[in-house]
C-alpha positions as CSV (number, residue, x, y, z in Angstrom):
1,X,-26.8,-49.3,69.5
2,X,-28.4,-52.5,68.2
3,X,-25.2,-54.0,67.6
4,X,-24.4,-54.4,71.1
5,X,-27.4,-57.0,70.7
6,X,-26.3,-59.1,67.8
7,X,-23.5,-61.9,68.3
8,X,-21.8,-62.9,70.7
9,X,-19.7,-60.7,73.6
10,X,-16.0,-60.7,72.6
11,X,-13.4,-61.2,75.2
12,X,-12.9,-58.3,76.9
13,X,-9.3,-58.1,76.7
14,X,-10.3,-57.6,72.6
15,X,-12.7,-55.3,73.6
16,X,-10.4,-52.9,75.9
17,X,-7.6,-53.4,73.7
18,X,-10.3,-51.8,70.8
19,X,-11.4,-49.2,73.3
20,X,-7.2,-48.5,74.2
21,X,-7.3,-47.9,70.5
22,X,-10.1,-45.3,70.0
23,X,-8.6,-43.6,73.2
24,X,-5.3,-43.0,71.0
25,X,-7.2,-42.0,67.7
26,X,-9.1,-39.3,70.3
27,X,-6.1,-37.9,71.5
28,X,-4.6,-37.9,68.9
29,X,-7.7,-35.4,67.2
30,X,-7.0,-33.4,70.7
31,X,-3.2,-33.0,69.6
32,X,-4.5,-31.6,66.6
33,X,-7.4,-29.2,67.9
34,X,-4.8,-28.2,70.5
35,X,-2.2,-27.4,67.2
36,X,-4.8,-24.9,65.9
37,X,-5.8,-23.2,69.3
38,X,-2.1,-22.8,69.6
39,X,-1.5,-21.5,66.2
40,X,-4.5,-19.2,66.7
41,X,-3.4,-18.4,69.8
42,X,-0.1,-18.4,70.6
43,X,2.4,-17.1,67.0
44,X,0.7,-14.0,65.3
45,X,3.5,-13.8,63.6
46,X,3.9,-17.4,61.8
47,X,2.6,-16.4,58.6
48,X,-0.2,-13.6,57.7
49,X,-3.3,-13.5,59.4
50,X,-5.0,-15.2,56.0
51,X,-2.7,-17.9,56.4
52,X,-2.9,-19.1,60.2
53,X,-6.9,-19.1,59.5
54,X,-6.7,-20.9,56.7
55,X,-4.2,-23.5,59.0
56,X,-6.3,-23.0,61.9
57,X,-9.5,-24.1,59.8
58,X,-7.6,-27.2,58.6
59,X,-6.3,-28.4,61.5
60,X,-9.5,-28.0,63.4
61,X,-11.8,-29.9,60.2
62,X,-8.9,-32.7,60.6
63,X,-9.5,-32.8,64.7
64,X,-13.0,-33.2,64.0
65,X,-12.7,-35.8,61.2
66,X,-10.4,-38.0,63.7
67,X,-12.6,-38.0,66.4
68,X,-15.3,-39.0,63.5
69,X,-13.1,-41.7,62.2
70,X,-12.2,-42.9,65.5
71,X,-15.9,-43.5,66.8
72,X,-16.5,-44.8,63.4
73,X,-13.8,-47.5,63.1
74,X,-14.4,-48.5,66.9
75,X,-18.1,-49.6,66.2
76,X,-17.0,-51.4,63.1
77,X,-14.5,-53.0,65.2
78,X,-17.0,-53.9,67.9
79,X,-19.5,-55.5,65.8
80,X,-16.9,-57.8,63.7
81,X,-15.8,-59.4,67.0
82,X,-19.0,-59.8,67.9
83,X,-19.8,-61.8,65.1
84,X,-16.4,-63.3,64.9
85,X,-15.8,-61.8,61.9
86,X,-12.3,-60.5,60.5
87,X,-11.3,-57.1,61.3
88,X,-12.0,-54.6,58.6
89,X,-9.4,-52.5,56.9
90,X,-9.4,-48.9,57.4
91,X,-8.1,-46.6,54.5
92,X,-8.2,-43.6,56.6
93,X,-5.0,-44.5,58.1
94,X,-3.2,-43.5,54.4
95,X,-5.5,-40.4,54.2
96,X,-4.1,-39.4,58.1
97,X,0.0,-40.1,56.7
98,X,-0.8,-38.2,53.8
99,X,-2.5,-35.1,55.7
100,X,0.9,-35.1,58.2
101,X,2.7,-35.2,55.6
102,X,1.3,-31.8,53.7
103,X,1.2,-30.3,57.3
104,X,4.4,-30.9,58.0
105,X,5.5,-29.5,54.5
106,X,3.4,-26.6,54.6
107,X,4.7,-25.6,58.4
108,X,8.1,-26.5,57.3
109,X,7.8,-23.8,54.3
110,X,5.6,-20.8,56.2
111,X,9.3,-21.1,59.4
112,X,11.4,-20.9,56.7
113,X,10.3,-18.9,53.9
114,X,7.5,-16.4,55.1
């Protein structure tokens, strides 16, 4: 973590309010791991076994890639205020809608229809 050298130390009100920030992005990931251990889990008979994997998998990749993204977007975060530079932009936050979106759609279809 050579960052942590460069720049100057933010306030720490920024700084907690980043780390407040990464803490939702986490649990948010957990919401989602706990989706697929619950899917797995807890409805055998949602949809076909091929089908709740297939969910199971996604949900579990997406998890994974929050907790990624989170880690990720708090360091960038980190090292702008340090250097008292604007905040970057993060497109991830479309990708996530987008992925709710088809979740939600897919669930939606498997209750009704399968």
């Amino acid at each position: 973590m050579a960052w942590k050298k460069c720049g100057k130390s933010p306030d720490y009100r920024f700084t907690l309010a980043n780390e407040r920030t990464f803490l939702a992005w986490i649990r948010t990931a957990l919401a989602f791991l706990a989706s697929a251990v619950a899917i797995d889990q807890l409805t055998p008979n949602l949809a076909p076994q091929a089908y709740r994997d297939i969910i199971v998998l996604l949900l579990s990749i997406f998890a994974a890639s929050l907790a990624y993204f989170a880690y990720r977007r708090w360091s960038q975060n980190e090292k702008a205020m340090r250097k008292e530079a604007e905040l970057p932009y993060t497109k991830v936050l479309n990708v996530i809608s987008l992925i709710m979106f088809i979740i939600s759609f897919v669930m939606a279809y498997l209750l009704l229809f399968i």
